[in-house]
C-alpha positions in Angstrom: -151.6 128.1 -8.2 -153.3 131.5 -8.7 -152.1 134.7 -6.5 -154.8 134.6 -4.9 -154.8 131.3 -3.7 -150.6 131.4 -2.8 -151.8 134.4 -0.5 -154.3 131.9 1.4 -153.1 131.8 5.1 -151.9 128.8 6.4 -154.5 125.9 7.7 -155.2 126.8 11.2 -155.8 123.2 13.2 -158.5 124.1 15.4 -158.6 123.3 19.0 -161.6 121.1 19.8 -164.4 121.9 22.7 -165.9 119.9 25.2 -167.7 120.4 28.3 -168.0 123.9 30.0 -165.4 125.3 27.4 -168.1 124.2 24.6 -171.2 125.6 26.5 -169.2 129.0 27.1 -168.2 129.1 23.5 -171.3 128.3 22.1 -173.2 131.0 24.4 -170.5 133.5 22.9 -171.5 132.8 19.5 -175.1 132.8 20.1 -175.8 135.8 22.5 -175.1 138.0 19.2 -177.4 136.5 17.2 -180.5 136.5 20.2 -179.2 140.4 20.2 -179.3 140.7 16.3 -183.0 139.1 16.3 -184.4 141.0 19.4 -184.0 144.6 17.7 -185.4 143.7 14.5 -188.9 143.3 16.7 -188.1 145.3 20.0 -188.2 148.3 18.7 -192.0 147.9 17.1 -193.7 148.9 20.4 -191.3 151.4 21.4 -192.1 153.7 18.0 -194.2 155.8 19.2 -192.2 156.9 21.8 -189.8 157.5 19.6 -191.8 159.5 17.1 -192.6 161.5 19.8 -189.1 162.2 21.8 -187.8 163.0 18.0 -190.4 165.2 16.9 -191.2 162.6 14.0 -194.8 161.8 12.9 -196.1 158.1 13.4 -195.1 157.0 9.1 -191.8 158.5 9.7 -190.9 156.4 12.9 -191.2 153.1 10.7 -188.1 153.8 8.9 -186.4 152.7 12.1 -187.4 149.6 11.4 -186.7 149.9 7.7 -183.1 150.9 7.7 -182.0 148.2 10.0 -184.2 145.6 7.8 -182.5 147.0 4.5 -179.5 146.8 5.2 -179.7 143.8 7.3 -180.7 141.9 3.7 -178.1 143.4 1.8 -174.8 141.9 3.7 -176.8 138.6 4.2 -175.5 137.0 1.2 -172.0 138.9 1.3 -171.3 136.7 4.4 -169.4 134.1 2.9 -167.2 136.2 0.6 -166.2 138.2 3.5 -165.3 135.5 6.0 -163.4 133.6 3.0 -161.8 137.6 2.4 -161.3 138.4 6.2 -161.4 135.2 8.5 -164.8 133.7 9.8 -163.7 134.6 13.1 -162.3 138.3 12.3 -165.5 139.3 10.4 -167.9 138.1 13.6 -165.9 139.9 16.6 -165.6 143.2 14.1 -169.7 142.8 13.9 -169.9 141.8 17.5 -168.3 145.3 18.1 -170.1 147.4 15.2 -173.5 146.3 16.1 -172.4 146.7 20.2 -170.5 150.9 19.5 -174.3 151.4 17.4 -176.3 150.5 20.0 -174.6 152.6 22.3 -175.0 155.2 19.8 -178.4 154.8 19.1 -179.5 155.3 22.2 -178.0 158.6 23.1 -179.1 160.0 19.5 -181.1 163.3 20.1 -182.1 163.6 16.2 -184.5 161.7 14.2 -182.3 161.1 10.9 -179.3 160.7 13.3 -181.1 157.6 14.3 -182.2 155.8 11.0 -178.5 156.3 9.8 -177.5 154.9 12.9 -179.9 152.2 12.7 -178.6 151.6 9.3 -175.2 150.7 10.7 -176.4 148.7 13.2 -178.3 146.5 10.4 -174.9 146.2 8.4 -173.3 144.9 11.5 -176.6 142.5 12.3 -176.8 141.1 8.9 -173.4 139.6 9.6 -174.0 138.0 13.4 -176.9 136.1 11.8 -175.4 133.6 9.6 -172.0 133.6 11.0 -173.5 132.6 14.1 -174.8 129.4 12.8 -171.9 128.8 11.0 -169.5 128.7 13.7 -171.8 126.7 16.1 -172.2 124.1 13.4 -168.4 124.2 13.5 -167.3 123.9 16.5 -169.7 121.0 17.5 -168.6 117.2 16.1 -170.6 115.9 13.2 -172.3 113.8 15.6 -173.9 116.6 17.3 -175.1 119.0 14.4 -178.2 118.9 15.2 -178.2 119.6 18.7 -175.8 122.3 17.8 -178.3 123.6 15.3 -181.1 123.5 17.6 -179.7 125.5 20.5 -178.9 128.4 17.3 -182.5 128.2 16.1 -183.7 128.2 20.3 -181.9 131.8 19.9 -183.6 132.7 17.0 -187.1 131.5 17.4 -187.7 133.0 21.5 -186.1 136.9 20.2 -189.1 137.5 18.2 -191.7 136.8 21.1 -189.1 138.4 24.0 -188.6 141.3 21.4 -192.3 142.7 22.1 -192.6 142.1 25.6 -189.2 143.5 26.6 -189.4 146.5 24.0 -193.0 147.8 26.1 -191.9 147.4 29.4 -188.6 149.0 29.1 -189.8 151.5 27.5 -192.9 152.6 30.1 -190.3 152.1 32.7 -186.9 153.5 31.8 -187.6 154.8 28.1 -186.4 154.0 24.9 -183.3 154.4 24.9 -182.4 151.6 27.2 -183.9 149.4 24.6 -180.2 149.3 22.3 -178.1 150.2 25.6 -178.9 146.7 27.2 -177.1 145.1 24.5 -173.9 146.9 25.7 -173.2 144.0 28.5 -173.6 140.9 26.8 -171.9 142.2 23.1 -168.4 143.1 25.6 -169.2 139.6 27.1 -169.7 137.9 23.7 -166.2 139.3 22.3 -164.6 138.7 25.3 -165.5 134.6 25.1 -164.7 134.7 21.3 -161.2 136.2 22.1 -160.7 133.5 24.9 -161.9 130.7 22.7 -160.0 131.8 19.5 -158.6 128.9 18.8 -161.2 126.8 18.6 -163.1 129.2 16.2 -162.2 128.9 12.5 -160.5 132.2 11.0 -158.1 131.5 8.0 -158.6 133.6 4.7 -157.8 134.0 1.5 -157.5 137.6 0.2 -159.1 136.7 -3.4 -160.2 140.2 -5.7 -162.8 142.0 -5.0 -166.1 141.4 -7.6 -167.1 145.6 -7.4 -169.6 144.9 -10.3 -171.2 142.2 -8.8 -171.3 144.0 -5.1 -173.1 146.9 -6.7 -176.0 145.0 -8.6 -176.7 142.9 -5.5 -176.4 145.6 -3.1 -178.9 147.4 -5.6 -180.9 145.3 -6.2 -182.2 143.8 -2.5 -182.1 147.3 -1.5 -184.9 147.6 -4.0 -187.0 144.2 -3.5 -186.8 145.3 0.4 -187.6 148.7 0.1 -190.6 147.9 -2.3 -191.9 145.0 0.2 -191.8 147.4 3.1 -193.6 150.2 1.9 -196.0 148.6 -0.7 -198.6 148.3 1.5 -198.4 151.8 2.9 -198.0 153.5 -0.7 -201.1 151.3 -2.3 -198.5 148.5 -4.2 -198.0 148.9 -7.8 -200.6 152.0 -8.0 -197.5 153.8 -7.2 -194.4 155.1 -9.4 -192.3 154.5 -6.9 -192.9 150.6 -6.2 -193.5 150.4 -9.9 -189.8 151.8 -10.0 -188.6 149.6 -6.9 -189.7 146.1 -8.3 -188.7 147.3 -11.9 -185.1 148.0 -10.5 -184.8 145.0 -8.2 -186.0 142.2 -10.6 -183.5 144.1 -13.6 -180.2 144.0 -11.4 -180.8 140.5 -9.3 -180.9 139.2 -13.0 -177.9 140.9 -14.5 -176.2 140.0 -10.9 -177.0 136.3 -11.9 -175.6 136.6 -15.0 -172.9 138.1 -14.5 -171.7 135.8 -11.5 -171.7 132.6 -13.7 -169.0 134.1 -15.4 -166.7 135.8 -12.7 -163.5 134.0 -11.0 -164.5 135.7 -7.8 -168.0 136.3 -7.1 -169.5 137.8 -4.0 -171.9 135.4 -3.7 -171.5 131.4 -4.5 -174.6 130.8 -6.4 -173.1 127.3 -7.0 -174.5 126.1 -3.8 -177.9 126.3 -5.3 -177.2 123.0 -7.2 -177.2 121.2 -4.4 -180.9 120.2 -3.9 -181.5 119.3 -0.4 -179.9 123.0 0.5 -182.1 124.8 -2.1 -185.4 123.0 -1.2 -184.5 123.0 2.2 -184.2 127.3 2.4 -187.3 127.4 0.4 -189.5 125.3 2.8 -187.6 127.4 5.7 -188.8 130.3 4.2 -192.7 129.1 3.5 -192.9 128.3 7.3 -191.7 131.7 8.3 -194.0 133.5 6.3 -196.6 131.9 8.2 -194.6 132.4 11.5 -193.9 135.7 10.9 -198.3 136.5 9.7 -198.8 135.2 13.2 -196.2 137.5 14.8 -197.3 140.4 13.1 -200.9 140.2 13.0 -202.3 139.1 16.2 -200.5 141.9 18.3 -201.9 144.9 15.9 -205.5 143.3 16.2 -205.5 142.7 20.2 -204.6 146.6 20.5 -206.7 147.3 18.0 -209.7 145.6 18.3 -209.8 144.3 21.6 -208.3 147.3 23.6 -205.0 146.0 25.1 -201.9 148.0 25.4 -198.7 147.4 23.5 -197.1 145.6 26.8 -200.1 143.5 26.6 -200.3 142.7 23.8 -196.3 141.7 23.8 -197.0 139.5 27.1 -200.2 137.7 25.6 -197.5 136.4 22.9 -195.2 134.7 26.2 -196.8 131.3 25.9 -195.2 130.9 22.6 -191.5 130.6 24.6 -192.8 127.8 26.8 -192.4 124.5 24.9 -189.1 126.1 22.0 -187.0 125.5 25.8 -187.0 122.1 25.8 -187.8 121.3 22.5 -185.5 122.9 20.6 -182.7 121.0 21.9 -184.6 118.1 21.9 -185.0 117.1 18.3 -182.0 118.5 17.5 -181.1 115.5 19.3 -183.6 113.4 17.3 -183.8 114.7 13.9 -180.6 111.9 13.0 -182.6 108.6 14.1 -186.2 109.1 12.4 -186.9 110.4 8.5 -187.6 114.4 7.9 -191.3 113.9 6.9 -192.1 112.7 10.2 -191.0 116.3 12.3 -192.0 118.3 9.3 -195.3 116.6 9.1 -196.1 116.7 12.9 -195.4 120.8 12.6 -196.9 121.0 9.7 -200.5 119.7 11.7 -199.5 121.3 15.1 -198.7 125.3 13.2 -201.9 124.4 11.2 -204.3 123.7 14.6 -203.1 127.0 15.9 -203.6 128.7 12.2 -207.0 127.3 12.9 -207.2 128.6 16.3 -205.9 132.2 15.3 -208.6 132.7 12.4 -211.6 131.4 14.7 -211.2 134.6 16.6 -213.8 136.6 17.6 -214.3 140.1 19.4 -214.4 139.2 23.4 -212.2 136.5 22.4 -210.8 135.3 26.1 -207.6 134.8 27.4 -206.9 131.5 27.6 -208.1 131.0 23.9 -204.7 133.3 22.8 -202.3 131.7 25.2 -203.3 127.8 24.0 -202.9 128.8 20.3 -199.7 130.5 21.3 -198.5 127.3 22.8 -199.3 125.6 20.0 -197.5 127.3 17.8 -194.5 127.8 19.8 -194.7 124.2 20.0 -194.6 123.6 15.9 -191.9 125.4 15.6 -188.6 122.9 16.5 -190.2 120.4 14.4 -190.3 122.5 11.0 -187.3 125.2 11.7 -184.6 122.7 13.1 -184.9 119.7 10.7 -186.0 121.6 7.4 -182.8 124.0 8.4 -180.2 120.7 9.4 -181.2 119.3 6.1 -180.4 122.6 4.3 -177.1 122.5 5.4 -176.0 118.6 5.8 -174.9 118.0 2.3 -172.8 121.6 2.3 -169.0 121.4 3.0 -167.1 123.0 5.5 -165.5 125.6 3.9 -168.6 127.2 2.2 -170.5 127.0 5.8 -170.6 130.4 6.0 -172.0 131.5 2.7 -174.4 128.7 3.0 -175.9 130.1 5.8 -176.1 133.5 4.4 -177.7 132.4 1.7 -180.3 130.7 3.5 -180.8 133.1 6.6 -181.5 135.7 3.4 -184.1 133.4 2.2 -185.6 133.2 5.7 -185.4 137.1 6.1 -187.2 137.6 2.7 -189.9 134.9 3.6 -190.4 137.2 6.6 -190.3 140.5 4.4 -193.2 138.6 2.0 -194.8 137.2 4.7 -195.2 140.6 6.4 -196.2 142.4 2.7 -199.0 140.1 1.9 -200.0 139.2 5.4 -200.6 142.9 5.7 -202.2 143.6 2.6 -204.5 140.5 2.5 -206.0 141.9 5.3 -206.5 145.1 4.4 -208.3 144.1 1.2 -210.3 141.7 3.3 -211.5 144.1 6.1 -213.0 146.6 3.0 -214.9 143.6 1.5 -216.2 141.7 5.0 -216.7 145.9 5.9 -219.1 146.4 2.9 -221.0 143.5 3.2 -221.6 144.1 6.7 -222.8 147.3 5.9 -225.3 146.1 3.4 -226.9 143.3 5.6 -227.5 146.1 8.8 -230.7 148.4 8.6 -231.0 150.9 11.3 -234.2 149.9 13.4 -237.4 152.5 12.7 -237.2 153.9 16.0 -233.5 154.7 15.7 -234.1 156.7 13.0 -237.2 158.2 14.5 -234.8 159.3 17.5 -233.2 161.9 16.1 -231.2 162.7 19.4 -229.9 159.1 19.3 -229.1 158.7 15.6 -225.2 160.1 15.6 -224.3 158.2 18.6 -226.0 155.1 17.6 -224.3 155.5 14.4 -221.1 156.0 15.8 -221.2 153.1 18.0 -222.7 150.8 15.0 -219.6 152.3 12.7 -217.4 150.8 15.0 -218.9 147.4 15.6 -218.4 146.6 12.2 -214.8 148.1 12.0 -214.0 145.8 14.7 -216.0 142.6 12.9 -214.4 143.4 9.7 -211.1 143.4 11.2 -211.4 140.1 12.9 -213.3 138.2 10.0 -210.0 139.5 7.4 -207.6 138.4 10.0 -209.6 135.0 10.2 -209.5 135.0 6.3 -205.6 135.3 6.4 -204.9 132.6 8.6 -206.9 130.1 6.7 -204.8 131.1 3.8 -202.0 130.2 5.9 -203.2 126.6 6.4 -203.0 126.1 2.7 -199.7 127.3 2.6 -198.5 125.0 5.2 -200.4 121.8 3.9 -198.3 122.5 0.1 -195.0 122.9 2.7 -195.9 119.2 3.9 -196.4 117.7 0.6 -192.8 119.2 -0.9 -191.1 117.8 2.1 -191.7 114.2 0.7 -189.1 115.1 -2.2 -185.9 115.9 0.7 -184.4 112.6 1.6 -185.5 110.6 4.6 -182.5 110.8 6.6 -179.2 112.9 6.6 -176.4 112.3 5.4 -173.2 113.6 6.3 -171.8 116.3 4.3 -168.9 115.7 1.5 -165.4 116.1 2.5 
């Protein structure tokens, strides 16, 4: 027996839950995560607030966002190495109380740098509540009940997003920005006080194996790169510039030498072994297809209601709501089912329900009513438990116990970078689009004779005529994107035939 393994703690029996103890445990281990996913998006709508209590200009105030992103995707895939290192357990209270102390300090930061490096912290901290917190609610529920277990994790997951909007706006008109990280104060305290109480039912031997400083370095180097490039592509025109030239160049150079070099090391950071099991690797990679096109709804639609149709950023969090109405009951729901009826049957039903309200989204039009954005929200928030919760059960069914952990931080990092793609080309794709649909609107008007004859009325009718096709550009791109979308979605039903028809339990 190596060192290593003779310094292994002793097998800790674990105490099992049932009932109220269960449901109290499980809301312990899932608050953190709701928290972790709610400031990746509440913050969006409170930025310019921010820009302007910080004295930072409107470019600047995204690198809230992007520090906490960053380094959110760098300790993704270190979760496993340091739960094995430090105890499951350990390693999610010590994040419970990082990512609680930096929301407390975020919000009484007075400085605009104080804050990103803050924020940085606070995504270190979030990076680990994520897939720890699907690890130990898969653990502490009998095999029986996995995927109801899995589908009250995702519940937290999938409603953040759309809550993350609508509480970031009206906090902020009504008590200010701040308040938007203190609120998380409460329910981290409550969240380690359940954990502590519950200890024993929640999995935290270790092994103090070497540390693999090589291999930390290239990863950490390289996803720092492949995110950094992904967020600001768009804004710095792609590979036109140096620096995303240098970003990709950088990222693709170390993720390859950190491959390579992990084959070969005793102890690596990352267990790149679990990649050879198929349903877990096909499994992520579906996951993250149907977040890209999640995510293109998430981010798109809100930027061209307050764009285009004139609402306000509370608005245009609120018109997003009826996405949280069917995830309740759902969720839970075929978590319940996904056991008695093959994959392809809930991957195919969300496959046609996501691609109806794809269909929906890009038949927009300017004066598009109300009820036309709440349906296609419900219908989306409706796809959702039927793609996220089996494609994610089947990831994980054939992975054992004690690589849990770095399973799910493996595949919560392919989810995050399916929404860091999704985002990038969404984005993009719609900014090429607009300057084509813009130019051949432009060529197919004519300014009417008398217009032109009117020479009092020419720069406002101008004006006015400049920004009707802005705002029919805009909207025909956006259409264009979530057609492309639908194709994405129909390939994601057709590679679900190859995962097996039912799950099976995981190896001993």
């Amino acid at each position: 027996m190596s060192k290593s393994e003779s310094d292994a703690s002793e097998k800790i029996d674990l105490v099992p839950l049932q009932g109220l103890k269960l449901g109290l445990a499980t809301l312990a281990i899932v608050i953190p995560n709701f928290m972790n996913v709610l400031d990746t998006t509440i913050a969006v709508v409170s930025l310019p607030a921010m820009a302007g209590s910080l004295g930072s200009t409107p470019s600047q105030s995204t690198w809230i966002l992007t520090s906490y992103t960053v380094c959110l995707a760098v300790v993704l895939p270190l979760s496993g190495w340091l739960s094995q290192r430090f105890g499951e357990l350990q390693v999610f209270v010590f994040s419970i109380l990082g990512f609680t102390l930096c929301s407390a300090l975020c919000g009484m930061s007075s400085g605009f740098y104080e804050l990103v490096f803050i924020r940085a912290l606070q995504g270190f901290s979030g990076g680990l509540l994520l897939p720890l917190s699907q690890s130990l609610t898969l653990r502490i529920f009998p095999q029986e009940k996995k995927g109801l277990a899995l589908g009250l994790w995702s519940l937290s997951s999938a409603l953040a997003p759309v809550l993350g909007p609508i509480l970031g706006g009206v906090i902020t008109d009504n008590w200010g920005w701040p308040w938007i990280f203190f609120i998380n104060i409460p329910f981290g305290l409550l969240s380690i006080y359940l954990c502590l109480l519950y200890r024993r039912s929640l999995p935290s031997e270790h092994i103090k194996t070497p540390v693999d400083f090589q291999g930390l370095m290239l990863l950490i180097g390289g996803i720092v790169c492949l995110q950094l490039a992904l967020d600001r592509g768009q804004e710095m025109d792609w590979l036109n510039a140096i620096q995303i030239r240098i970003f990709f160049a950088v990222a693709v150079i170390s993720l390859l030498v950190f491959v390579l070099w992990e084959r070969d090391e005793p102890h690596p950071v990352v267990d790149l072994g679990l990649f050879r099991i198929g349903t877990f690797t096909l499994g992520s990679l579906l996951v993250a297809g149907v977040y890209i096109t999640y995510i293109t709804s998430m981010v798109l639609y809100p930027i061209w209601l307050q764009s285009v149709m004139g609402y306000t950023a509370t608005w245009s969090g609120l018109v997003l709501a009826p996405t949280l109405l069917t995830p309740f009951v759902l969720m839970p729901l075929v978590g319940k089912l996904v056991n008695r009826a093959p994959i392809q049957w809930f991957v195919l039903l969300g496959v046609i329900l996501m691609a109806y309200g794809m269909y929906l989204h890009g038949s927009a039009w300017v004066g598009l009513d109300a009820a036309h954005i709440a349906w296609s929200r419900v219908i989306i928030g409706t796809s959702m438990p039927f793609l996220w919760v089996p494609l994610t059960v089947v990831s994980l069914s054939q992975v054992p116990a004690d690589k849990m952990s770095s399973a799910t931080g493996l595949h919560n990092f392919m989810r995050m970078l399916g929404a860091s793609v999704g985002t990038a080309v969404s984005v993009s794709m719609w900014d090429h689009r607009t300057i084509y649909h813009r130019s051949q609107l432009v060529e197919s008007v004519a300014m009417p004779q008398s217009a032109m004859d009117a020479q009092s009325h020419t720069v406002e009718q101008l004006a006015l005529l400049e920004l009707e096709i802005q705002r029919q550009a805009t909207t025909l791109s956006m259409n264009d994107t979530f057609y492309a979308m639908i194709v994405l979605l129909l390939l994601i039903a057709v590679v679900s035939f190859a995962l097996p028809a039912r799950i099976a339990a995981p190896p001993n």
